[in-house]
Backbone bond lengths (Angstrom), bond angles and torsions (degrees), N, CA, C in turn:
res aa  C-N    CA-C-N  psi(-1)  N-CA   C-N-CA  omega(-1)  CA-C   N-CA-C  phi
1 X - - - 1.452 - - 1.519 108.76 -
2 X 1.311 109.57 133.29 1.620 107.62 -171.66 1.804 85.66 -103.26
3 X 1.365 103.61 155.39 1.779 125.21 155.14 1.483 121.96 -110.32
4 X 1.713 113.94 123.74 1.557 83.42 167.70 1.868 88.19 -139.39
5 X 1.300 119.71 157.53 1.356 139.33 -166.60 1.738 103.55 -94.14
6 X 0.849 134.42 128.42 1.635 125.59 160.52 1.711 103.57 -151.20
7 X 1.251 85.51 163.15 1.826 102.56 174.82 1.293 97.20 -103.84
8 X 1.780 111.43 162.33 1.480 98.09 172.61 1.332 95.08 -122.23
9 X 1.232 126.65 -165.96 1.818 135.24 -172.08 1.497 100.37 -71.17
10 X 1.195 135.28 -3.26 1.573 130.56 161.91 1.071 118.65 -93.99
11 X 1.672 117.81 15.17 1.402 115.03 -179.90 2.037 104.56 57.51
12 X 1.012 115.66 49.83 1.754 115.94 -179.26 1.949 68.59 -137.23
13 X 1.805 93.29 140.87 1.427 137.26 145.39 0.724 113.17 -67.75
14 X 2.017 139.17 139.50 1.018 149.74 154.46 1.369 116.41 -144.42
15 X 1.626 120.98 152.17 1.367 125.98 -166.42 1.567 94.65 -109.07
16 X 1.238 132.21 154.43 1.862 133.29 175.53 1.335 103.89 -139.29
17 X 1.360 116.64 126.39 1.353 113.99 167.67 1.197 119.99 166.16
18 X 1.756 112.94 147.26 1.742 131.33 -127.64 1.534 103.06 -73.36
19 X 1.223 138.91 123.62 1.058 127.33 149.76 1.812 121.75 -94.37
20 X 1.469 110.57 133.56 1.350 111.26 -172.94 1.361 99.31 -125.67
21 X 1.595 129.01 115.40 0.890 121.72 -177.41 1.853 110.39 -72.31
22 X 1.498 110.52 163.95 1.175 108.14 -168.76 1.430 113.22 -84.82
23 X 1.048 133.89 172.73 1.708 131.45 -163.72 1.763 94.09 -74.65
24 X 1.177 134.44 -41.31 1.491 136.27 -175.85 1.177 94.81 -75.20
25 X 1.330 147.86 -58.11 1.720 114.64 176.33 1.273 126.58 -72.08
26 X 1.297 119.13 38.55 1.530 125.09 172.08 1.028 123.70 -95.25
27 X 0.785 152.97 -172.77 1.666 153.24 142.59 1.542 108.66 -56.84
28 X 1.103 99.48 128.46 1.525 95.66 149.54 1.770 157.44 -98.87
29 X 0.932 84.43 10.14 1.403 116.77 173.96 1.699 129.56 -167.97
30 X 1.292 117.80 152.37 1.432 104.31 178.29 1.286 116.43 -107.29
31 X 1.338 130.68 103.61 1.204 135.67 -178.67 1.266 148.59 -42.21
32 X 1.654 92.17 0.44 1.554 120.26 174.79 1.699 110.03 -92.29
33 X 1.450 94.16 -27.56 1.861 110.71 -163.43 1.605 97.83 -50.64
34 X 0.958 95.32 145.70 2.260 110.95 163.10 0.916 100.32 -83.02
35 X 1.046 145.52 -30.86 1.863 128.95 163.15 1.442 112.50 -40.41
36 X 1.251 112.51 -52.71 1.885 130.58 -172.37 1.996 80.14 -49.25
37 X 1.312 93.28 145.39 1.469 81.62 153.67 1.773 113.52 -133.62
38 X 1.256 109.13 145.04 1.934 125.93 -152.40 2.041 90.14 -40.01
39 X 0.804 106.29 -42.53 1.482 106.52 -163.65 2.097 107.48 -61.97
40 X 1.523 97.12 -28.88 1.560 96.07 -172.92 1.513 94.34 -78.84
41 X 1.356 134.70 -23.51 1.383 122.65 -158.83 1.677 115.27 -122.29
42 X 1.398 107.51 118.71 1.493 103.37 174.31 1.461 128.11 -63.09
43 X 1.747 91.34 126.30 2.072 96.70 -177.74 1.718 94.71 -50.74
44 X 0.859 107.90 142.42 1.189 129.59 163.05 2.018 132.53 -105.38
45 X 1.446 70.72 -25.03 1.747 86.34 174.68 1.774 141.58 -42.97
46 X 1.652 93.21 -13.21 1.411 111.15 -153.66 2.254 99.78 -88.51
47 X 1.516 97.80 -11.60 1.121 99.33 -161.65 1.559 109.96 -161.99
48 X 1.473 114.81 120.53 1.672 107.96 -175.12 1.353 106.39 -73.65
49 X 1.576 108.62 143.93 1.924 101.23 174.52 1.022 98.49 -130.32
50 X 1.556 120.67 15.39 2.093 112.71 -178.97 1.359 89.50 -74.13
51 X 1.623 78.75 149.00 1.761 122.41 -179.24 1.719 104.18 -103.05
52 X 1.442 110.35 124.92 1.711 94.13 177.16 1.804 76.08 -127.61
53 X 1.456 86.41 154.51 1.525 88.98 -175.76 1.863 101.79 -145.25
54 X 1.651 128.62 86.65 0.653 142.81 -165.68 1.626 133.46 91.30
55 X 1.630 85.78 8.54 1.949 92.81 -173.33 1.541 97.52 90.05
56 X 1.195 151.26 -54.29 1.140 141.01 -177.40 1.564 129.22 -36.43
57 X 1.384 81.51 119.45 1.801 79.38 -178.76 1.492 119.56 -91.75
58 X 1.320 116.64 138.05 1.817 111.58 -165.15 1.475 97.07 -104.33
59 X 1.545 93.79 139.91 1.369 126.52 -172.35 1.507 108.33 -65.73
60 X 0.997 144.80 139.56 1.807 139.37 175.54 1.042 99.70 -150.44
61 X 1.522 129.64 82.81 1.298 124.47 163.92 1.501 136.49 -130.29
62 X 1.318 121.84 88.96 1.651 134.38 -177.16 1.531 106.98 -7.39
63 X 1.528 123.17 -21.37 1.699 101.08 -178.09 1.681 86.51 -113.08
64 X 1.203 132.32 -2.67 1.712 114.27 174.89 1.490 97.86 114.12
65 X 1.474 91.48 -154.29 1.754 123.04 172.88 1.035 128.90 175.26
66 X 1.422 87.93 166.41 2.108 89.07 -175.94 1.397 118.08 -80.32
67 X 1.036 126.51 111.74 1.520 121.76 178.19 1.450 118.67 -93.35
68 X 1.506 125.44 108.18 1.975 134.51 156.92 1.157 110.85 -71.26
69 X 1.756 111.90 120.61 1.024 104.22 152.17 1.509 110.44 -128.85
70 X 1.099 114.28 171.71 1.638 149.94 -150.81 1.369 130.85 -142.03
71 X 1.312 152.10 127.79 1.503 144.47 -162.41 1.767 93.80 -35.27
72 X 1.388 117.54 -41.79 1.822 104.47 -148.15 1.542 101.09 -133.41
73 X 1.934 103.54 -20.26 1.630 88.54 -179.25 1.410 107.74 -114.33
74 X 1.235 107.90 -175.67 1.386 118.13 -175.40 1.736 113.02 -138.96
75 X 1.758 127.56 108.78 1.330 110.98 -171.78 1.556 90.93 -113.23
76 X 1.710 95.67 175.22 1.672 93.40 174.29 2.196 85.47 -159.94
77 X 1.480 76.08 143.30 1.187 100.60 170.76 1.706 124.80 -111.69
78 X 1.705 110.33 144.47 1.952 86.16 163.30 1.681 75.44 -155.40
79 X 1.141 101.50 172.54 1.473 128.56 -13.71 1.831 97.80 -62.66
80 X 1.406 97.49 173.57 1.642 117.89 172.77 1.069 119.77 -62.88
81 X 1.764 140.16 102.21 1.780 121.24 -174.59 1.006 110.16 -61.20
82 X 1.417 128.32 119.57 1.487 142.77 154.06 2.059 96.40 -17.13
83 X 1.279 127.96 -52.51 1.515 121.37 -166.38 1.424 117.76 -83.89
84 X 1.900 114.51 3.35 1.673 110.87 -150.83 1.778 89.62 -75.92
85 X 0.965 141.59 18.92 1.386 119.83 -166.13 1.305 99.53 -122.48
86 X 1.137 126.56 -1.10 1.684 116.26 -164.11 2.319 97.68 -158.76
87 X 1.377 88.16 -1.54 1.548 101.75 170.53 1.691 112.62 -65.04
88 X 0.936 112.40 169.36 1.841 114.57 -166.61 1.821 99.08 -97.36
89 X 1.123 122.33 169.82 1.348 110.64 173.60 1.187 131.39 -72.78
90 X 1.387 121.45 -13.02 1.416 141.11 -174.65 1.928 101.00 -60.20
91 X 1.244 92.83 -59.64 1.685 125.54 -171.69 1.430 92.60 -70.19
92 X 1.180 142.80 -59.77 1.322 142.16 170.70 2.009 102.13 -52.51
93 X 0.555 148.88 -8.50 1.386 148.99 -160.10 1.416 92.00 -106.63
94 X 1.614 111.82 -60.28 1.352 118.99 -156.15 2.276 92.58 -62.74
95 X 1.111 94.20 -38.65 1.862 101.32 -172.71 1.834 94.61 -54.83
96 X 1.498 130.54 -60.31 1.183 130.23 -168.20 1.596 97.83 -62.92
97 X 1.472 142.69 -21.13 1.264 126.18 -170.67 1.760 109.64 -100.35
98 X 1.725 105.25 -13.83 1.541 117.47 162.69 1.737 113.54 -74.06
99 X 1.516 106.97 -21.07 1.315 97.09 -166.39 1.747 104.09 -100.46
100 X 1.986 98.49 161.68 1.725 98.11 -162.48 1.710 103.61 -110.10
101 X 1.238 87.45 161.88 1.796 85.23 -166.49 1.363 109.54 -81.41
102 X 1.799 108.59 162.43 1.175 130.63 -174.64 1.426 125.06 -121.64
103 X 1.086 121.79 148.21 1.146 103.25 166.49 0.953 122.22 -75.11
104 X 1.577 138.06 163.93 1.276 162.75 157.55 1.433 103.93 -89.13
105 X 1.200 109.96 124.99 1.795 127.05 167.05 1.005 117.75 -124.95
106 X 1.449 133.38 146.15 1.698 133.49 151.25 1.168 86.04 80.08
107 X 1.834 115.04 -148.13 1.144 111.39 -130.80 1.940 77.34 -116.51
108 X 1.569 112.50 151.67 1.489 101.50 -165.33 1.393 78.15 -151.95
109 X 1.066 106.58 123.89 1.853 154.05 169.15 2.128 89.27 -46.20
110 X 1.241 96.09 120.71 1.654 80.97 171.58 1.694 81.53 -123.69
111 X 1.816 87.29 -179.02 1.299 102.53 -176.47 1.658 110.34 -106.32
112 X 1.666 106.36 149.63 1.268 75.64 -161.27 1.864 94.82 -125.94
């Protein structure tokens, strides 16, 4: 995991940096795949059971994301720019104003 610190043109601090989830919290299979075969996997079709929990939509993505944080907010980007680690702040600015907000839960590390 890389860290890098920047200010943005509002004079606000922010921290950036990649989260890749690890191969064991992934999925392991895709439940749509023809490999799966119908008998290992329960139809599910008969009845919705998604959970939305504040409107937030959760991120699930095999290469990660960029995560901003901020005293109070929280953004996240994906995919990850191949340049965010060694990019100038300008270009890093433009990534925190592409990326969509998150919630913040529990206990969250501010900057100080």
């Amino acid at each position: 995991m890389s860290l890098r610190t920047f200010t943005d043109s509002a004079g606000r601090e922010w921290e950036a940096y990649d989260v890749i989830p690890r191969a064991d919290e992934r999925r392991r299979y895709d439940r749509r795949s023809a490999e799966v075969k119908a008998a290992e996997v329960e139809d599910r079709r008969d009845s919705d059971r998604r959970l939305t929990v504040g409107g937030v939509e959760h991120i699930a993505s095999k290469a990660g994301w960029l995560c901003f944080e901020s005293h109070d907010e929280r953004r996240r980007l994906t995919p990850i720019p191949e340049d965010w680690a060694r990019c100038d702040e300008a270009k890093l600015q433009t990534y925190l104003q592409e990326a969509r907000p998150a919630r913040v839960s529990g206990e969250h590390r501010s900057i100080k």
